[in-house]
VOGU-32100 format. One record per residue: x, y, z of N, C-alpha, C in turn; residue in one letter; residue number from 1. Coordinates in steps of 0.1 Angstrom, whole numbers, plus 5000, padded with zeros to 4 digits. Layout:
! VOGU-32100
n.px=X | n.py=Y | n.pz=Z | ca.px=X | ca.py=Y | ca.pz=Z | c.px=X | c.py=Y | c.pz=Z | rest=A | nr=NUM
...
//
This chain:
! VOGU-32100
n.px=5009 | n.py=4988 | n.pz=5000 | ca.px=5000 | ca.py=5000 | ca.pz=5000 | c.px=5009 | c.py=5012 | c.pz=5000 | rest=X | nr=1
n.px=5012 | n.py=5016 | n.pz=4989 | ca.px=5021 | ca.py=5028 | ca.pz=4983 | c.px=5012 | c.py=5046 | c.pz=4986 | rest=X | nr=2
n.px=5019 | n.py=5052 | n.pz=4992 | ca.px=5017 | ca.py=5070 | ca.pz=4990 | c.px=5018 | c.py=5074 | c.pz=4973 | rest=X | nr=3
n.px=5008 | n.py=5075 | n.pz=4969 | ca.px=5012 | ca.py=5087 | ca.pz=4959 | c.px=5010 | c.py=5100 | c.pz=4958 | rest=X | nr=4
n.px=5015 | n.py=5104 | n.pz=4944 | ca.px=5016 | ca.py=5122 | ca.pz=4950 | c.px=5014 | c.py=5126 | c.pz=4933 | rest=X | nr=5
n.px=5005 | n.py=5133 | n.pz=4931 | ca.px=5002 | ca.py=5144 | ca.pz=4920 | c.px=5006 | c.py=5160 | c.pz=4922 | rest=X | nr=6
n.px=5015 | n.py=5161 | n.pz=4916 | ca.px=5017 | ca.py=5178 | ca.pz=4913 | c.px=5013 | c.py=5184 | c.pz=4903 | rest=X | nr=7
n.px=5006 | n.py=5196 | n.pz=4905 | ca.px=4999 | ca.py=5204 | ca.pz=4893 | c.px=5009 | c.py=5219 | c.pz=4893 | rest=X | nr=8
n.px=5012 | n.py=5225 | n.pz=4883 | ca.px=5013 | ca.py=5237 | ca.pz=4885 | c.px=5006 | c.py=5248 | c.pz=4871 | rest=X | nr=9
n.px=5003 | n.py=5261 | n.pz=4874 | ca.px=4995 | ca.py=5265 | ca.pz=4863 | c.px=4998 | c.py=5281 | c.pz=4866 | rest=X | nr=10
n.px=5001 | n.py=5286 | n.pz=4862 | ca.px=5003 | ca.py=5302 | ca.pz=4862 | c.px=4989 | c.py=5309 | c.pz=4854 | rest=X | nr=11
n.px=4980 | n.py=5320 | n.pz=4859 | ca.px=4972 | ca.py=5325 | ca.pz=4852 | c.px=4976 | c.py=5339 | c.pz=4854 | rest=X | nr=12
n.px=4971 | n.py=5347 | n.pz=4840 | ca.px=4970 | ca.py=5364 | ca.pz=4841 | c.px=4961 | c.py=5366 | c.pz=4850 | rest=X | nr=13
n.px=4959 | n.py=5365 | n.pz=4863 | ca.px=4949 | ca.py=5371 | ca.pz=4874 | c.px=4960 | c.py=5376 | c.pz=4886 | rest=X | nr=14
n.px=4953 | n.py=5386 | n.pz=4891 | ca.px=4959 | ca.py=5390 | ca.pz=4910 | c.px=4954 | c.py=5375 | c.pz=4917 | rest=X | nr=15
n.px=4962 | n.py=5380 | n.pz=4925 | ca.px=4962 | ca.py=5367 | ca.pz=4942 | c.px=4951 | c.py=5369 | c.pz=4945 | rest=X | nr=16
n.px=4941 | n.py=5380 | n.pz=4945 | ca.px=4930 | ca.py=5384 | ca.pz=4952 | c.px=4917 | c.py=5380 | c.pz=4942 | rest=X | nr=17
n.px=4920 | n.py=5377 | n.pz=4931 | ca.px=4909 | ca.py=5371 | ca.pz=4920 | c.px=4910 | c.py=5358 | c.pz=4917 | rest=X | nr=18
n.px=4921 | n.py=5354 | n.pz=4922 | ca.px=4926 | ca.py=5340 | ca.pz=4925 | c.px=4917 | c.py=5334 | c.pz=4937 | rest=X | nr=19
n.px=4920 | n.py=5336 | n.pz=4946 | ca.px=4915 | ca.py=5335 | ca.pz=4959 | c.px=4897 | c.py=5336 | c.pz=4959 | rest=X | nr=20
n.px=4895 | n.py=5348 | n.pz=4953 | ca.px=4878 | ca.py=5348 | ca.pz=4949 | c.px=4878 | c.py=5334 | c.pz=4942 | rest=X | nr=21
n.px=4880 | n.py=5329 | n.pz=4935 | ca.px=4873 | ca.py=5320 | ca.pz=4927 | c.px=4878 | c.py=5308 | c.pz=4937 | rest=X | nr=22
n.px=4892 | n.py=5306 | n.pz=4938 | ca.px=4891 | ca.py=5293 | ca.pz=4944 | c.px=4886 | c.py=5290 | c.pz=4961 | rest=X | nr=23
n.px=4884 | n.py=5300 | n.pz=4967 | ca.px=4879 | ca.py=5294 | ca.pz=4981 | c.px=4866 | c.py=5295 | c.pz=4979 | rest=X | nr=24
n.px=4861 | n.py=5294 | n.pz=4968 | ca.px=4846 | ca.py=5292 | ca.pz=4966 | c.px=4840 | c.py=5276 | c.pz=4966 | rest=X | nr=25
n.px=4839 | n.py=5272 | n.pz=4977 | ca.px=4833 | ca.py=5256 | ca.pz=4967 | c.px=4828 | c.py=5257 | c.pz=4960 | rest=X | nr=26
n.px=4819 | n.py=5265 | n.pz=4956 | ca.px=4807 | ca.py=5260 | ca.pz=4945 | c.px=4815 | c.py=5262 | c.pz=4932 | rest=X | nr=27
n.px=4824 | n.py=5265 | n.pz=4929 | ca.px=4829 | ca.py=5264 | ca.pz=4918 | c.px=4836 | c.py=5256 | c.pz=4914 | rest=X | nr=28
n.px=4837 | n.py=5241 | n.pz=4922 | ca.px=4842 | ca.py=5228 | ca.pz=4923 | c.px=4838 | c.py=5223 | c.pz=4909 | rest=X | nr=29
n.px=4825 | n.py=5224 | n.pz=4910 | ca.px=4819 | ca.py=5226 | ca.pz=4897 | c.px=4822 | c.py=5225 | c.pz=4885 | rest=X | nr=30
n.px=4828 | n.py=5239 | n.pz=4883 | ca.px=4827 | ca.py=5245 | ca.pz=4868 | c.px=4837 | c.py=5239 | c.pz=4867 | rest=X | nr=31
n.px=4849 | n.py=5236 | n.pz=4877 | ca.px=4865 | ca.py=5231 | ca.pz=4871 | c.px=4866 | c.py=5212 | c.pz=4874 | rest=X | nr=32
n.px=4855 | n.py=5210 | n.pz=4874 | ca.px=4852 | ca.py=5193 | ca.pz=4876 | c.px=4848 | c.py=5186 | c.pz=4862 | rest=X | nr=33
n.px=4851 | n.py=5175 | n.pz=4851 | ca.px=4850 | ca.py=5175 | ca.pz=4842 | c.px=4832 | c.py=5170 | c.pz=4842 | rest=X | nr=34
n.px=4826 | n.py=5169 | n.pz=4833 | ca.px=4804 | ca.py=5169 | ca.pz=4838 | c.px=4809 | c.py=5155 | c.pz=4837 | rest=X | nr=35
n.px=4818 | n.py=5146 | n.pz=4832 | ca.px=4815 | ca.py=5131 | ca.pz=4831 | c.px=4819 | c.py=5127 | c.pz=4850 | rest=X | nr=36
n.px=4819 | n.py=5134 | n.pz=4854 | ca.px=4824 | ca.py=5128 | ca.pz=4872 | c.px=4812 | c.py=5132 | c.pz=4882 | rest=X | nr=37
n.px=4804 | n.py=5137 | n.pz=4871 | ca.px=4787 | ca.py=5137 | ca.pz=4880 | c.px=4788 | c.py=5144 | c.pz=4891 | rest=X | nr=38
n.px=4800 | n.py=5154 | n.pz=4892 | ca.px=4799 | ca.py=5157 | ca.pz=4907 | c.px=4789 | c.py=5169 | c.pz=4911 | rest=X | nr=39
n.px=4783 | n.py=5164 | n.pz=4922 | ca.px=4770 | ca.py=5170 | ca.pz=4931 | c.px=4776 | c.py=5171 | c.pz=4945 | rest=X | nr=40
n.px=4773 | n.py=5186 | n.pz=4949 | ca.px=4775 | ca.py=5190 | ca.pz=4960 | c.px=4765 | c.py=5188 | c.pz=4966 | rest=X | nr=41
n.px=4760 | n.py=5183 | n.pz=4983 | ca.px=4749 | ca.py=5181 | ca.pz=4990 | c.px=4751 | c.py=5195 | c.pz=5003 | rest=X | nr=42
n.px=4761 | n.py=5193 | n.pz=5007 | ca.px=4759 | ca.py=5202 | ca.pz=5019 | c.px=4774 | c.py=5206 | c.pz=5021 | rest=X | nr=43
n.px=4769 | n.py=5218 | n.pz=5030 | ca.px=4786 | ca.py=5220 | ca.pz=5039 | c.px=4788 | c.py=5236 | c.pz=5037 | rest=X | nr=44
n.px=4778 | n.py=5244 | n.pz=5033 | ca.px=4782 | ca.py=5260 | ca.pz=5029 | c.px=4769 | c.py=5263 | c.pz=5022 | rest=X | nr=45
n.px=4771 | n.py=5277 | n.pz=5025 | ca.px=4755 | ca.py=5282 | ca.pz=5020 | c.px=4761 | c.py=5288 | c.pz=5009 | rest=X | nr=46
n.px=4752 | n.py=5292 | n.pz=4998 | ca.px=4758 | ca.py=5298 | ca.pz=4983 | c.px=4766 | c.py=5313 | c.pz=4988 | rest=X | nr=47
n.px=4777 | n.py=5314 | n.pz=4980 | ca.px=4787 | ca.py=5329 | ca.pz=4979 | c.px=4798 | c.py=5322 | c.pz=4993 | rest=X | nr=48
n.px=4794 | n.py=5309 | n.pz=5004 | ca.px=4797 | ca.py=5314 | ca.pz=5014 | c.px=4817 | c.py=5311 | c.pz=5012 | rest=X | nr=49
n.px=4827 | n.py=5319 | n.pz=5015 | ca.px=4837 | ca.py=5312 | ca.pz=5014 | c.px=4844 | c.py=5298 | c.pz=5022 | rest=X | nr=50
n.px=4852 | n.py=5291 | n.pz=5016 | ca.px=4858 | ca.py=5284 | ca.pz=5027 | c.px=4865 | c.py=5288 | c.pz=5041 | rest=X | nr=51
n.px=4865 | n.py=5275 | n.pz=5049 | ca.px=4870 | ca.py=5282 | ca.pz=5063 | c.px=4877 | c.py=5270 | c.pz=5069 | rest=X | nr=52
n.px=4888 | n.py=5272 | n.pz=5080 | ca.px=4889 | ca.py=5257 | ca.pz=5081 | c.px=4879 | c.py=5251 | c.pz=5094 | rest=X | nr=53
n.px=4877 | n.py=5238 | n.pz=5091 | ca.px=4870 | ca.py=5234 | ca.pz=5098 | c.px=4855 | c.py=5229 | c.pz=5088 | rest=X | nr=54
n.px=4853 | n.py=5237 | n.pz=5078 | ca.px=4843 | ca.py=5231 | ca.pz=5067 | c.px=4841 | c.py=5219 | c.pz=5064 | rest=X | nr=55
n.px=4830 | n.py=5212 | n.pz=5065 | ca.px=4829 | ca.py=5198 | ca.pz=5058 | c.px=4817 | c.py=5196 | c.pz=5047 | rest=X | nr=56
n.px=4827 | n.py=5197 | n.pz=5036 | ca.px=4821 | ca.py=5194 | ca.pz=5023 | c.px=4813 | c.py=5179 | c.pz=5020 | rest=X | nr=57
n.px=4802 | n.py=5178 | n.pz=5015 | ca.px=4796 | ca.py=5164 | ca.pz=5014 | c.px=4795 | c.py=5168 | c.pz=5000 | rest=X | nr=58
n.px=4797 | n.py=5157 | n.pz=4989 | ca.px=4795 | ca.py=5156 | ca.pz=4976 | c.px=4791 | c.py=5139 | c.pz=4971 | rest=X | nr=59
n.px=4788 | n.py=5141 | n.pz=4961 | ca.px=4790 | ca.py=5130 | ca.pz=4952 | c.px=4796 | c.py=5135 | c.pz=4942 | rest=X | nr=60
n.px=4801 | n.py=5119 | n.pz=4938 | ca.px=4814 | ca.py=5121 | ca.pz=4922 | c.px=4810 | c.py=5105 | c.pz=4918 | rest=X | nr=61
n.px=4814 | n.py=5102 | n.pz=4905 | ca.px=4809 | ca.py=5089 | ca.pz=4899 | c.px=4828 | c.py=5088 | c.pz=4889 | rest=X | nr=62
n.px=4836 | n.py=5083 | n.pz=4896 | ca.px=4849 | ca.py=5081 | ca.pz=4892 | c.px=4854 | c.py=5072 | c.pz=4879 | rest=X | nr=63
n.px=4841 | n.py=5061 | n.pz=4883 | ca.px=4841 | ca.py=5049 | ca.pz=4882 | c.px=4828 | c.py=5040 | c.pz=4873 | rest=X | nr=64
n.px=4831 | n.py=5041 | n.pz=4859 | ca.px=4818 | ca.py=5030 | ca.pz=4851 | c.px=4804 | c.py=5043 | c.pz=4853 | rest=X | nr=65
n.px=4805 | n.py=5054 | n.pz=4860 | ca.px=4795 | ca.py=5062 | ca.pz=4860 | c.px=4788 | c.py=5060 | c.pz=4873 | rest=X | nr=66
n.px=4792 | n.py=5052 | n.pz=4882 | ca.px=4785 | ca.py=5049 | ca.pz=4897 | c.px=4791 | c.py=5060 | c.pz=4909 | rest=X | nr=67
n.px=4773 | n.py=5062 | n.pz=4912 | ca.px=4781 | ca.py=5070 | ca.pz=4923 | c.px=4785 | c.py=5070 | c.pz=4936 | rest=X | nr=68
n.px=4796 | n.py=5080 | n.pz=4943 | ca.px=4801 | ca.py=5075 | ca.pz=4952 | c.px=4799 | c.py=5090 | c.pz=4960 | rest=X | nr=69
n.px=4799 | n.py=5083 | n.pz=4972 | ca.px=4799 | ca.py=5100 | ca.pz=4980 | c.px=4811 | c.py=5101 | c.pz=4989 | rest=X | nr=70
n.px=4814 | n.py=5120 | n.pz=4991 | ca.px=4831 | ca.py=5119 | ca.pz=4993 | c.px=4828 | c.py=5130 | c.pz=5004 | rest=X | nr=71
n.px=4832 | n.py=5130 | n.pz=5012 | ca.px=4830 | ca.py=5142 | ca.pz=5027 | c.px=4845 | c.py=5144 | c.pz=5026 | rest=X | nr=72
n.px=4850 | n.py=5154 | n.pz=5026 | ca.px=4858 | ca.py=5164 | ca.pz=5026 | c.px=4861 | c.py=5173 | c.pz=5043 | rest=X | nr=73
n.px=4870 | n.py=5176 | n.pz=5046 | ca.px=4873 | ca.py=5188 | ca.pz=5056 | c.px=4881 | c.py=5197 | c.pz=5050 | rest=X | nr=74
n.px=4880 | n.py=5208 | n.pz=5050 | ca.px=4893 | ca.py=5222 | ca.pz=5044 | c.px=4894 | c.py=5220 | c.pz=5064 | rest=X | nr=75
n.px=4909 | n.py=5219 | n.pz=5063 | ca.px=4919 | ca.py=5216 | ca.pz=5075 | c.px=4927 | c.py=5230 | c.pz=5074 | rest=X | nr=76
n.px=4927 | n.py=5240 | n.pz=5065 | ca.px=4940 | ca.py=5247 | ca.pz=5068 | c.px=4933 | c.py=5255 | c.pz=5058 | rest=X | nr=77
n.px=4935 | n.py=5271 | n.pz=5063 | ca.px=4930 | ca.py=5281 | ca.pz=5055 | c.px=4943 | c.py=5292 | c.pz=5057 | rest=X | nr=78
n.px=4949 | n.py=5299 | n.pz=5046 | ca.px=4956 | ca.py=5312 | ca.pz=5048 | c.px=4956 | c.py=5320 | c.pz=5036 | rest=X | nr=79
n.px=4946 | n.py=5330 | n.pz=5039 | ca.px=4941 | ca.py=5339 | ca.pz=5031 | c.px=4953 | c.py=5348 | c.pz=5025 | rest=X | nr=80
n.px=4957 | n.py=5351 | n.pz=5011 | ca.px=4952 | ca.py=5346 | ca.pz=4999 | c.px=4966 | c.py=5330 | c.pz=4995 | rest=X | nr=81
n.px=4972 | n.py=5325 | n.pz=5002 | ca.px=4986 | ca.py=5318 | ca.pz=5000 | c.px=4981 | c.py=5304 | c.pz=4998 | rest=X | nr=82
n.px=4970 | n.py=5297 | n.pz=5003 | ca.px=4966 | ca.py=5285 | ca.pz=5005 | c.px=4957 | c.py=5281 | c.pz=5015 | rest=X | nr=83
n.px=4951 | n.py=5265 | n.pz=5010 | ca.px=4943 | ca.py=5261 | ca.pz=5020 | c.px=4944 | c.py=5249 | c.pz=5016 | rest=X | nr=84
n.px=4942 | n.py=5237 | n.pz=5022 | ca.px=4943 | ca.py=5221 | ca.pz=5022 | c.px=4928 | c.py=5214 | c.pz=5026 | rest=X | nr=85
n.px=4927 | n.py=5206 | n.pz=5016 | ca.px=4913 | ca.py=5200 | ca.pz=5019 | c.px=4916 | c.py=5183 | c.pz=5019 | rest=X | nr=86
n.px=4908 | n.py=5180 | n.pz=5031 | ca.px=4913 | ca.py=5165 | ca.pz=5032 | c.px=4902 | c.py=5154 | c.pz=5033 | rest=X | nr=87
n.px=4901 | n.py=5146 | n.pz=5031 | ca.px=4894 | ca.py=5137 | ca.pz=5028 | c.px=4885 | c.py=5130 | c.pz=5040 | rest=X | nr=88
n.px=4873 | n.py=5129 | n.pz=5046 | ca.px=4867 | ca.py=5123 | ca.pz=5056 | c.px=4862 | c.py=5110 | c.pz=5053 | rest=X | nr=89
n.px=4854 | n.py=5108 | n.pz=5049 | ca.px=4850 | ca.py=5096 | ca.pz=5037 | c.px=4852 | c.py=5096 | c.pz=5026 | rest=X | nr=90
n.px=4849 | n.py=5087 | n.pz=5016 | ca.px=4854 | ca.py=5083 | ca.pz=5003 | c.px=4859 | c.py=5073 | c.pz=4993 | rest=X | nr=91
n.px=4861 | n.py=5075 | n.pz=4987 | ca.px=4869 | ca.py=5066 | ca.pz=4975 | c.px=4887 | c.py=5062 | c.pz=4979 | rest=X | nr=92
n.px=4892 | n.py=5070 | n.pz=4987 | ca.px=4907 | ca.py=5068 | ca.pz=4989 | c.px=4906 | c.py=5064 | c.pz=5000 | rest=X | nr=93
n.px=4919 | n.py=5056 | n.pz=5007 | ca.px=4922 | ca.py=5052 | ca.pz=5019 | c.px=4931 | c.py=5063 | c.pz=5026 | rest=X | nr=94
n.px=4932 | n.py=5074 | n.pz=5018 | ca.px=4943 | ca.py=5087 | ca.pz=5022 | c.px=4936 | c.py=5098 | c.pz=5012 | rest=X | nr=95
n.px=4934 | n.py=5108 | n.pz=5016 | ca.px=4935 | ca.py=5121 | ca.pz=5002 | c.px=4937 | c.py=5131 | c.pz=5013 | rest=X | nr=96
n.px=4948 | n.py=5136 | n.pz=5010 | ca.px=4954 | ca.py=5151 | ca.pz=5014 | c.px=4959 | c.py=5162 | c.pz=5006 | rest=X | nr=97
n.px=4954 | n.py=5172 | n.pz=5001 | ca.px=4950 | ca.py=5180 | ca.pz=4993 | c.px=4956 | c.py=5196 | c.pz=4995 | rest=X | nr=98
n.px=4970 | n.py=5200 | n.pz=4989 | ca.px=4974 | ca.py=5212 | ca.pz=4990 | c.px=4966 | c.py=5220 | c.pz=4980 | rest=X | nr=99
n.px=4966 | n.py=5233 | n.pz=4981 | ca.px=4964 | ca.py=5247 | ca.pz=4969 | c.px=4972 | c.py=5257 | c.pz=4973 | rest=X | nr=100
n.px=4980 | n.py=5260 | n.pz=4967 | ca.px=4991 | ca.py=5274 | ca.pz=4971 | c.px=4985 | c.py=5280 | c.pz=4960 | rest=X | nr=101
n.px=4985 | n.py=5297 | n.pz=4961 | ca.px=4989 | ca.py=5304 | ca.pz=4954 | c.px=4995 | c.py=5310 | c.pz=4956 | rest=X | nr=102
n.px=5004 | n.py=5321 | n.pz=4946 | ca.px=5018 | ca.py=5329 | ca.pz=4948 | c.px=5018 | c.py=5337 | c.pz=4935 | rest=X | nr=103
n.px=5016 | n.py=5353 | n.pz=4943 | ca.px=5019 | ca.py=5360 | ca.pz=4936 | c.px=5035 | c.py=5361 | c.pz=4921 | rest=X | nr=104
n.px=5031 | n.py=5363 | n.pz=4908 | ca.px=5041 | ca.py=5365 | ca.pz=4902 | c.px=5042 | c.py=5376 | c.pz=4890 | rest=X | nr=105
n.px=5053 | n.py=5376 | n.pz=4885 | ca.px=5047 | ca.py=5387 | ca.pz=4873 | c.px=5043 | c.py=5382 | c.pz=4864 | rest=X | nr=106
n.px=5030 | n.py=5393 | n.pz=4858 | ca.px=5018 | ca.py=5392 | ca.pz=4853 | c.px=5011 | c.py=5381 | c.pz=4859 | rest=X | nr=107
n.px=5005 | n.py=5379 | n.pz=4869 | ca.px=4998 | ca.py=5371 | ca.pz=4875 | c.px=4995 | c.py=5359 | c.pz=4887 | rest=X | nr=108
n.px=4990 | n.py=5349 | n.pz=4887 | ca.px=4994 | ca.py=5340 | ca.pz=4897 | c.px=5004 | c.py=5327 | c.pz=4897 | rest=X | nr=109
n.px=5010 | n.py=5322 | n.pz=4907 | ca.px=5013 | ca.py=5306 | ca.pz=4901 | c.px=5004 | c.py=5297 | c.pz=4909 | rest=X | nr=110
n.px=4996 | n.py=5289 | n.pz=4906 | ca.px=4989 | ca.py=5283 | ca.pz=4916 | c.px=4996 | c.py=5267 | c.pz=4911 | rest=X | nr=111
n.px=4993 | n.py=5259 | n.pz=4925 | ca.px=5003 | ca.py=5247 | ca.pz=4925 | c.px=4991 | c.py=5242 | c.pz=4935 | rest=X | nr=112
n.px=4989 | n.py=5225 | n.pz=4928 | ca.px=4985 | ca.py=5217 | ca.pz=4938 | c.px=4992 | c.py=5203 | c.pz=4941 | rest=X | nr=113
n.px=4992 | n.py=5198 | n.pz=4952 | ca.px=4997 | ca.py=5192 | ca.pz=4959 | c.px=4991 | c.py=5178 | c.pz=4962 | rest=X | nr=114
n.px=4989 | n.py=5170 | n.pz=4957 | ca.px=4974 | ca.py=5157 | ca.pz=4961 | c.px=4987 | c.py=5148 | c.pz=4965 | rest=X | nr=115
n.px=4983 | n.py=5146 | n.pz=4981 | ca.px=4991 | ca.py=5127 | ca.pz=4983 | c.px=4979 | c.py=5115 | c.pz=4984 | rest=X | nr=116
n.px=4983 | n.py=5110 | n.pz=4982 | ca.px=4968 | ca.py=5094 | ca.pz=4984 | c.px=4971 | c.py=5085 | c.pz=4985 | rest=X | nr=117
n.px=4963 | n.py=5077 | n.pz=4990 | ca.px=4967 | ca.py=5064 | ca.pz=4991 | c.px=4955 | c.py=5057 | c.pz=4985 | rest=X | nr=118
n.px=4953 | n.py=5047 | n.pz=4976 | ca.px=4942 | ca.py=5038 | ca.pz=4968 | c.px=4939 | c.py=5028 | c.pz=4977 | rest=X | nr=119
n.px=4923 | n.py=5024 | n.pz=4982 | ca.px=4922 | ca.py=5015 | ca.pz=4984 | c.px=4920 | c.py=5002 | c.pz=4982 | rest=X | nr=120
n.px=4922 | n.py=4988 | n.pz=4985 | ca.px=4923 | ca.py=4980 | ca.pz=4987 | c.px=4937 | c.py=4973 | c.pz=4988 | rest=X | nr=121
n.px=4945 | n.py=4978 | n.pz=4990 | ca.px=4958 | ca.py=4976 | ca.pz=4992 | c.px=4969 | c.py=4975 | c.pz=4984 | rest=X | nr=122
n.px=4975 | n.py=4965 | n.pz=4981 | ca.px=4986 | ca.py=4961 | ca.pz=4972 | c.px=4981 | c.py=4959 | c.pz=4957 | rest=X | nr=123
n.px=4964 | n.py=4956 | n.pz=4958 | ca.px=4956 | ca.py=4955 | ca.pz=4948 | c.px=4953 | c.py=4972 | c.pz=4943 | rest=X | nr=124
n.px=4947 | n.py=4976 | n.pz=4951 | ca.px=4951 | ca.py=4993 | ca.pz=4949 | c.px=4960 | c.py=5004 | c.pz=4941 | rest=X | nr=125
n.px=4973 | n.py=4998 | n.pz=4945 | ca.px=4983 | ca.py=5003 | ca.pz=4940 | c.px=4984 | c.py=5000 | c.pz=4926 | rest=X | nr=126
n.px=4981 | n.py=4982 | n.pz=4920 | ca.px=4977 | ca.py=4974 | ca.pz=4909 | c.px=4965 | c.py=4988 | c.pz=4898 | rest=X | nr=127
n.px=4955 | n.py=4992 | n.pz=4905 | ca.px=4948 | ca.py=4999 | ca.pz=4902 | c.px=4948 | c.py=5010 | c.pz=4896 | rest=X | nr=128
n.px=4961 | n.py=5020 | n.pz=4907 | ca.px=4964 | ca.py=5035 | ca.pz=4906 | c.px=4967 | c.py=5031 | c.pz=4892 | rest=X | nr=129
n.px=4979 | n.py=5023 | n.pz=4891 | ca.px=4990 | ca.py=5024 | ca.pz=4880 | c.px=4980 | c.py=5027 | c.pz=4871 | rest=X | nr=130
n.px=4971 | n.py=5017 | n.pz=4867 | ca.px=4962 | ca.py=5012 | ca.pz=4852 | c.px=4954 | c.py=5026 | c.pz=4854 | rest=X | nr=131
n.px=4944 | n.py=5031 | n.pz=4864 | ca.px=4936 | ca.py=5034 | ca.pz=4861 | c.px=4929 | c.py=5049 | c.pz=4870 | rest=X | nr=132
n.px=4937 | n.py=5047 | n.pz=4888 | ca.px=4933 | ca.py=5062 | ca.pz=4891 | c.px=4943 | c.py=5074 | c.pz=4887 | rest=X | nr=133
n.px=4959 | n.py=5069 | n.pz=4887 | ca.px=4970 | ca.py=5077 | ca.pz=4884 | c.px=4966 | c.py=5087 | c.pz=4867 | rest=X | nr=134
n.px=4961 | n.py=5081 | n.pz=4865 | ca.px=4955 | ca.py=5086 | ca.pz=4848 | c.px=4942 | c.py=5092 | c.pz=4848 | rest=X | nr=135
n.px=4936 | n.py=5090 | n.pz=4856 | ca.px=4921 | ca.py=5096 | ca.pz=4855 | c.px=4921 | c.py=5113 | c.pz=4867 | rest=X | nr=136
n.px=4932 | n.py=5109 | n.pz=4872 | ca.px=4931 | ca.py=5120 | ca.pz=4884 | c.px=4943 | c.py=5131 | c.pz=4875 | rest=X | nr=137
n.px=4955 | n.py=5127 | n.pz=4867 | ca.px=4957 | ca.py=5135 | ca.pz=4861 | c.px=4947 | c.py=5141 | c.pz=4846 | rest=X | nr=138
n.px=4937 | n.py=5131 | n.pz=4839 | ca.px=4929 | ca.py=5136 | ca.pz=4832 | c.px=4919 | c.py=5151 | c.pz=4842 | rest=X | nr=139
n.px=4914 | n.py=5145 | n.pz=4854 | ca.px=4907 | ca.py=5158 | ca.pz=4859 | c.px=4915 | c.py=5169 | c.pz=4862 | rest=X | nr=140
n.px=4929 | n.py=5168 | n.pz=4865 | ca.px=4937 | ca.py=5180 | ca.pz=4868 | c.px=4938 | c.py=5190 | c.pz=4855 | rest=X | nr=141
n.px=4939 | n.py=5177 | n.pz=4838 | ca.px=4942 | ca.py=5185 | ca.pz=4824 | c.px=4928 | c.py=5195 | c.pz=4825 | rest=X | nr=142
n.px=4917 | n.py=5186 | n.pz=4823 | ca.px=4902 | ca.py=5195 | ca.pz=4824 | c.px=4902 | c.py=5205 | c.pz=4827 | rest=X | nr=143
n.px=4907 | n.py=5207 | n.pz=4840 | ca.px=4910 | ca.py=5220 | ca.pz=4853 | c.px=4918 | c.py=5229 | c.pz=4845 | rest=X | nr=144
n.px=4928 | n.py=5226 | n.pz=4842 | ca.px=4938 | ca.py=5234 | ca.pz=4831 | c.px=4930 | c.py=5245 | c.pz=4822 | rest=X | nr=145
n.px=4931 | n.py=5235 | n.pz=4815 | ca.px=4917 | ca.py=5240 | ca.pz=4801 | c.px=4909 | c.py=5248 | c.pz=4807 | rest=X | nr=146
n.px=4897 | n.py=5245 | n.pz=4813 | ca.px=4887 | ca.py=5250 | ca.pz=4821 | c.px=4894 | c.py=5266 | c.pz=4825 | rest=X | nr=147
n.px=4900 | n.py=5264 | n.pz=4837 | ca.px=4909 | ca.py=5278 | ca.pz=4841 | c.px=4911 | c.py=5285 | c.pz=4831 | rest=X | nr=148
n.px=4921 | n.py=5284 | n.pz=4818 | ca.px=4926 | ca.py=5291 | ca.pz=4808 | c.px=4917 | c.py=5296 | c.pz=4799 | rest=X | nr=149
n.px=4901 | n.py=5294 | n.pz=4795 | ca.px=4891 | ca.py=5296 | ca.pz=4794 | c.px=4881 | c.py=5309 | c.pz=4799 | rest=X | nr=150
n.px=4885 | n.py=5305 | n.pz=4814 | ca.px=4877 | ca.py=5317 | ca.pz=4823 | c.px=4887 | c.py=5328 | c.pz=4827 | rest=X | nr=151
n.px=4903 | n.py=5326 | n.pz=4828 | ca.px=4910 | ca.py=5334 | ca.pz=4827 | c.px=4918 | c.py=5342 | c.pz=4819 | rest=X | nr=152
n.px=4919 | n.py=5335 | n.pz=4808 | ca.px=4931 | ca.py=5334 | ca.pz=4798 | c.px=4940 | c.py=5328 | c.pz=4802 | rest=X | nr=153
n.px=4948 | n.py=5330 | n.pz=4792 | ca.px=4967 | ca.py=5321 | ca.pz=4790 | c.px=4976 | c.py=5327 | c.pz=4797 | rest=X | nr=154
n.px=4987 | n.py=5321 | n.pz=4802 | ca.px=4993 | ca.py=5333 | ca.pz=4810 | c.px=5004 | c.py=5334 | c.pz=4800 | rest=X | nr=155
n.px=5010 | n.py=5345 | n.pz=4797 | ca.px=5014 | ca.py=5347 | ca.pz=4781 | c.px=5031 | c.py=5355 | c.pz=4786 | rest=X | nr=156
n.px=5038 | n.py=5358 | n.pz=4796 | ca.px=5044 | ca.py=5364 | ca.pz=4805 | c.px=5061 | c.py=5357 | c.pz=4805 | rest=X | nr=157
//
């Protein structure tokens, strides 16, 4: 039963402060979630509300053949505008711990994420990641990409 680790990094033409607007928003989990992962938010924040730590996010997501799974979340760590960490309560993983940094740079932001995990069912799990979550979890990171460069632009700098 192996740790893994996904790094994202993405620079956009936005301030730290329009960075920050959009991503401590959950509800905008959404717009940067690919529609084939079915994800539905149930509870954990009223609309506009921002994140905070201590929040527990309840969703569904369908990872898998289209079936759905439900995934409870905590944001554990909030520091306004540099980062916040959201970590996994229930779910699909036997581990998810979840960085977002942002950091001011010229012309705009660098934002960087951080995912460690661990796959369940064990040594069978890991059998898994290789074939099939390691590839699907960087497919939703590319979407995110796209998606972002869309609503922001390119960062061109």
């Amino acid at each position: 039963m192996s740790l893994h680790r996904l790094e994202t990094i993405q620079k956009l033409p936005i301030s730290i402060d329009k960075a920050w607007e959009f991503f401590s928003s959950p509800s905008n989990l959404k717009i940067i979630t690919p529609p084939h992962m079915g994800f539905i938010i149930h509870s954990g924040f009223d609309e506009g509300e921002k994140m905070y730590a201590g929040m527990v996010i309840k969703y569904t997501v369908k990872p898998v053949l289209g079936l759905p799974m439900s995934w409870v979340t905590e944001i554990t760590h909030v520091e306004k505008p540099n980062y916040f960490v959201d970590e996994q309560r229930f779910g699909p993983y036997s581990f998810w711990h979840h960085k977002h940094f942002l950091q001011t740079i010229p012309g705009g932001v660098l934002m960087k994420d951080i995912i460690d995990y661990k796959s369940p069912l064990g040594p069978i799990g890991d059998l898994i990641n290789t074939v099939l979550i390691k590839r699907q979890l960087k497919s939703i990171f590319d979407f995110r990409y796209k998606k972002l460069e869309e609503i922001f632009g390119e960062w061109n700098f």
